[in-house]
N, CA, C and O atoms as a GROMACS GRO file, in nm:
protein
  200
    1UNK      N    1   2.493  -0.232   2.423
    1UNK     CA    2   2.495  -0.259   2.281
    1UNK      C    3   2.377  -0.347   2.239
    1UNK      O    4   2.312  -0.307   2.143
    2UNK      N    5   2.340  -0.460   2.298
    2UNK     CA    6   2.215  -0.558   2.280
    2UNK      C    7   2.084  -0.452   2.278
    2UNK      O    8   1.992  -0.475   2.200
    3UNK      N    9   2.080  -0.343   2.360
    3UNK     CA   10   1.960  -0.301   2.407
    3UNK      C   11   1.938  -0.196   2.276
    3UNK      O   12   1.829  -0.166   2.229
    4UNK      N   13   2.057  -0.152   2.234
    4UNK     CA   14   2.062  -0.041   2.070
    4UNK      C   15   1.994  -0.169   1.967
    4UNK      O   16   1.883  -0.153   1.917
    5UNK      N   17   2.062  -0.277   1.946
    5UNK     CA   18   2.024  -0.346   1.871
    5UNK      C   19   1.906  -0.407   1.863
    5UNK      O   20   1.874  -0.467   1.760
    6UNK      N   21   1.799  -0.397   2.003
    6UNK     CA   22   1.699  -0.476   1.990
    6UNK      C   23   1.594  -0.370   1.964
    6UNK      O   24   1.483  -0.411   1.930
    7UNK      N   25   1.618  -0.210   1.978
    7UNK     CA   26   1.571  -0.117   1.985
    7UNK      C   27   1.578  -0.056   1.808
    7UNK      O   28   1.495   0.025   1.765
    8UNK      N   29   1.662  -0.098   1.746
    8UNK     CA   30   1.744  -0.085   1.598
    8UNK      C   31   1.597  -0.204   1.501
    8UNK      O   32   1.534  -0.179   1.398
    9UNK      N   33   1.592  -0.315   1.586
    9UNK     CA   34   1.521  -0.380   1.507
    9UNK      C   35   1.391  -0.364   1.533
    9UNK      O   36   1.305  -0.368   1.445
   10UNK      N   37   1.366  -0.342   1.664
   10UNK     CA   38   1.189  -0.292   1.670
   10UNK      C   39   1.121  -0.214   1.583
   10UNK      O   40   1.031  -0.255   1.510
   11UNK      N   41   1.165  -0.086   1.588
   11UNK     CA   42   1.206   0.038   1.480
   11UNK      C   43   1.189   0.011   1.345
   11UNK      O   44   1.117   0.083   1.276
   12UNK      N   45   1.256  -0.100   1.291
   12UNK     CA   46   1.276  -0.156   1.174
   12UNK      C   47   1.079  -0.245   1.156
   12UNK      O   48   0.986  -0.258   1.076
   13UNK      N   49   1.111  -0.270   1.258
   13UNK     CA   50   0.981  -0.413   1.187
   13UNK      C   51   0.853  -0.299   1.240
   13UNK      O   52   0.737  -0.330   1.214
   14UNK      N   53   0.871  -0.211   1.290
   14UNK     CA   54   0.737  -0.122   1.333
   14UNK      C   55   0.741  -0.051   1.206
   14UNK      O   56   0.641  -0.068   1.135
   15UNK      N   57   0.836   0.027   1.158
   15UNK     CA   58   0.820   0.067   1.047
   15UNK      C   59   0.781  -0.015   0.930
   15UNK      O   60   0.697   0.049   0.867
   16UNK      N   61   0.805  -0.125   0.876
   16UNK     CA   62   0.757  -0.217   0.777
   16UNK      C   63   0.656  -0.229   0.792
   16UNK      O   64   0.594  -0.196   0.691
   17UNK      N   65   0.556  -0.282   0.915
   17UNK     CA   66   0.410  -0.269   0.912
   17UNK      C   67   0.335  -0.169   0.903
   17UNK      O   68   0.213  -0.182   0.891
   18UNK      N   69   0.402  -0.041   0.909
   18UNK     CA   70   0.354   0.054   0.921
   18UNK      C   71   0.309   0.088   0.773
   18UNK      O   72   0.198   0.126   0.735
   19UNK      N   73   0.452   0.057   0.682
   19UNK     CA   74   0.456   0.092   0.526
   19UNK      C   75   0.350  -0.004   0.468
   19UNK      O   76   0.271   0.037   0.384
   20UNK      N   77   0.348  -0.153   0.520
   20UNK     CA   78   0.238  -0.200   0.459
   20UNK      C   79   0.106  -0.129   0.459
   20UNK      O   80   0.039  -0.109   0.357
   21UNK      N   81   0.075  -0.095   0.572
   21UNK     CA   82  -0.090  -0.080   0.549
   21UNK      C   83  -0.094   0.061   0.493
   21UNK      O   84  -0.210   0.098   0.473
   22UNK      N   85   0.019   0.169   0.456
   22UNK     CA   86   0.031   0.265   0.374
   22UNK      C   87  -0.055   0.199   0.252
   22UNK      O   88  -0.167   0.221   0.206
   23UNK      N   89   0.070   0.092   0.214
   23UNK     CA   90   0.103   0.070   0.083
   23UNK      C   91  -0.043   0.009   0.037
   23UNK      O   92  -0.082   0.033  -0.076
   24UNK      N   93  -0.135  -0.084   0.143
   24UNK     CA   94  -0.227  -0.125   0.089
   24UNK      C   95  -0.359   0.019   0.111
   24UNK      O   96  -0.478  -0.009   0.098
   25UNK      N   97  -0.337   0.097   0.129
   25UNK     CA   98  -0.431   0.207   0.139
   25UNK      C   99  -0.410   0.228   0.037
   25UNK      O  100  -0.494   0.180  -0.038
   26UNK      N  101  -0.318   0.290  -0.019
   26UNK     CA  102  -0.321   0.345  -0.136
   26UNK      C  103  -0.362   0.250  -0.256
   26UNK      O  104  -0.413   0.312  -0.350
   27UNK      N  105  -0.354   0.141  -0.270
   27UNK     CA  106  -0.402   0.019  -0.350
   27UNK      C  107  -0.545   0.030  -0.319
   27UNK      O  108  -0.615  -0.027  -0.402
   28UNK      N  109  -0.603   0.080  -0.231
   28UNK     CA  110  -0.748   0.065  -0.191
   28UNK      C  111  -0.809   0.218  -0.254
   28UNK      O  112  -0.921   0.234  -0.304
   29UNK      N  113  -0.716   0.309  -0.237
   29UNK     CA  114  -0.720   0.399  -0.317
   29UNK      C  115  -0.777   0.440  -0.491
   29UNK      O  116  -0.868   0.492  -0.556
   30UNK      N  117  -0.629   0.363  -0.497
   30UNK     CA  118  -0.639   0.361  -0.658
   30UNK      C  119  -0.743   0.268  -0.715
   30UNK      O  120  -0.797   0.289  -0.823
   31UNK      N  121  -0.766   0.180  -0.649
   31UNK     CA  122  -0.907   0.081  -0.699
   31UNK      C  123  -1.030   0.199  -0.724
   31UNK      O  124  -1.070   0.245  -0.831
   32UNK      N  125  -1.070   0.228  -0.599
   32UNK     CA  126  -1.160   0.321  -0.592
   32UNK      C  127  -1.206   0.444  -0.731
   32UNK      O  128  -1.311   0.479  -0.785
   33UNK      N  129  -1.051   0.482  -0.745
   33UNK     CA  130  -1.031   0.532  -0.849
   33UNK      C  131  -1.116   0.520  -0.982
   33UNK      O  132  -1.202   0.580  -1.045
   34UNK      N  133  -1.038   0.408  -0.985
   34UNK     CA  134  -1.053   0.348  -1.109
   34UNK      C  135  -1.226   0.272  -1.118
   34UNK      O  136  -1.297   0.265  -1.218
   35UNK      N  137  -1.257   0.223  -0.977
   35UNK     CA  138  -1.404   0.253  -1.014
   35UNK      C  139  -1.492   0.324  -1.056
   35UNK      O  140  -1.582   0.292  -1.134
   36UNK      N  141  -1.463   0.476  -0.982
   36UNK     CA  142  -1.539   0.607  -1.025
   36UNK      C  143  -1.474   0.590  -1.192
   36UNK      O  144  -1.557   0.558  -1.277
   37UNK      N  145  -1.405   0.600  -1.213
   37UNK     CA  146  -1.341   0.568  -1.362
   37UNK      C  147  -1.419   0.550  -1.424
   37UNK      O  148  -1.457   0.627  -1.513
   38UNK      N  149  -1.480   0.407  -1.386
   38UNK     CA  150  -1.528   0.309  -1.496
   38UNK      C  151  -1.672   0.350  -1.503
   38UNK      O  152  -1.738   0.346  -1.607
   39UNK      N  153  -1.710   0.384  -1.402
   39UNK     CA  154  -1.911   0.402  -1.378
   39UNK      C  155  -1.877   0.534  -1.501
   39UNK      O  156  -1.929   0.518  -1.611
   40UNK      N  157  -1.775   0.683  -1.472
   40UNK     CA  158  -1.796   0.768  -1.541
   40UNK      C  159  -1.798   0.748  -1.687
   40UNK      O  160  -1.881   0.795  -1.765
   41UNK      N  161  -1.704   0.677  -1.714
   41UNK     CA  162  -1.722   0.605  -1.877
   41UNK      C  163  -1.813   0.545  -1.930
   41UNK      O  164  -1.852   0.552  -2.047
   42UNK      N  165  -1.869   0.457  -1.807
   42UNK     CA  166  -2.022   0.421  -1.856
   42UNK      C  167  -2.150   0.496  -1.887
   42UNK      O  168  -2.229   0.474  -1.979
   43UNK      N  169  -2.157   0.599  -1.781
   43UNK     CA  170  -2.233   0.744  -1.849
   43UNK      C  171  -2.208   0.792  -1.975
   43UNK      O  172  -2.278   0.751  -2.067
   44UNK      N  173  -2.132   0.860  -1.991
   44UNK     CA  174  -2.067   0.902  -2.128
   44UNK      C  175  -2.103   0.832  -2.251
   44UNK      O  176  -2.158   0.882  -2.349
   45UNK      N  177  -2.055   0.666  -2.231
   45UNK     CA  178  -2.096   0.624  -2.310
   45UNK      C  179  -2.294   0.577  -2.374
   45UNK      O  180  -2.348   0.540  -2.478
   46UNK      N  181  -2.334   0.611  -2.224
   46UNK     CA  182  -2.500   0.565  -2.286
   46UNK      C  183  -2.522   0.704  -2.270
   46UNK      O  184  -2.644   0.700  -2.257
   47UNK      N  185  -2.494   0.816  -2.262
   47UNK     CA  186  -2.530   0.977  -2.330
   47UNK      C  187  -2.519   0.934  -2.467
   47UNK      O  188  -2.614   0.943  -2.544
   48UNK      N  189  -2.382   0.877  -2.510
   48UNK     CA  190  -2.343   0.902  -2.669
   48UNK      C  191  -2.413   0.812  -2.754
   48UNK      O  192  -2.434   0.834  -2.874
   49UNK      N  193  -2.461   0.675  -2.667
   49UNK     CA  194  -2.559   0.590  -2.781
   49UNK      C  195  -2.728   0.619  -2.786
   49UNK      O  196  -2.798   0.553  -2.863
   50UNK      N  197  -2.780   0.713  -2.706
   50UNK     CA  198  -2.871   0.809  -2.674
   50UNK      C  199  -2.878   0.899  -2.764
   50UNK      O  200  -2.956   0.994  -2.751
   0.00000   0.00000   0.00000
């Protein structure tokens, strides 16, 4: 029973670190994003005051 349980929580905390560096990829992601975002808006906008 100890050896389910210590095997129950490994599992557990391997998975949580695992979800973190998901979770911060995708935050590294969406930044990125939103950079290309911003440069493309900045084009656009000095085409349109051009």
């Amino acid at each position: 029973m100890k050896h389910l349980l210590a095997f129950l929580l490994l599992a557990i905390a391997t998975t949580g670190l695992t979800a973190c560096n998901t979770i911060k990829g995708v935050g590294e992601d969406v930044s990125a994003g939103g950079r290309d975002l911003t440069k493309a808006a900045g084009a656009v906008e000095r085409k349109i005051q051009n």
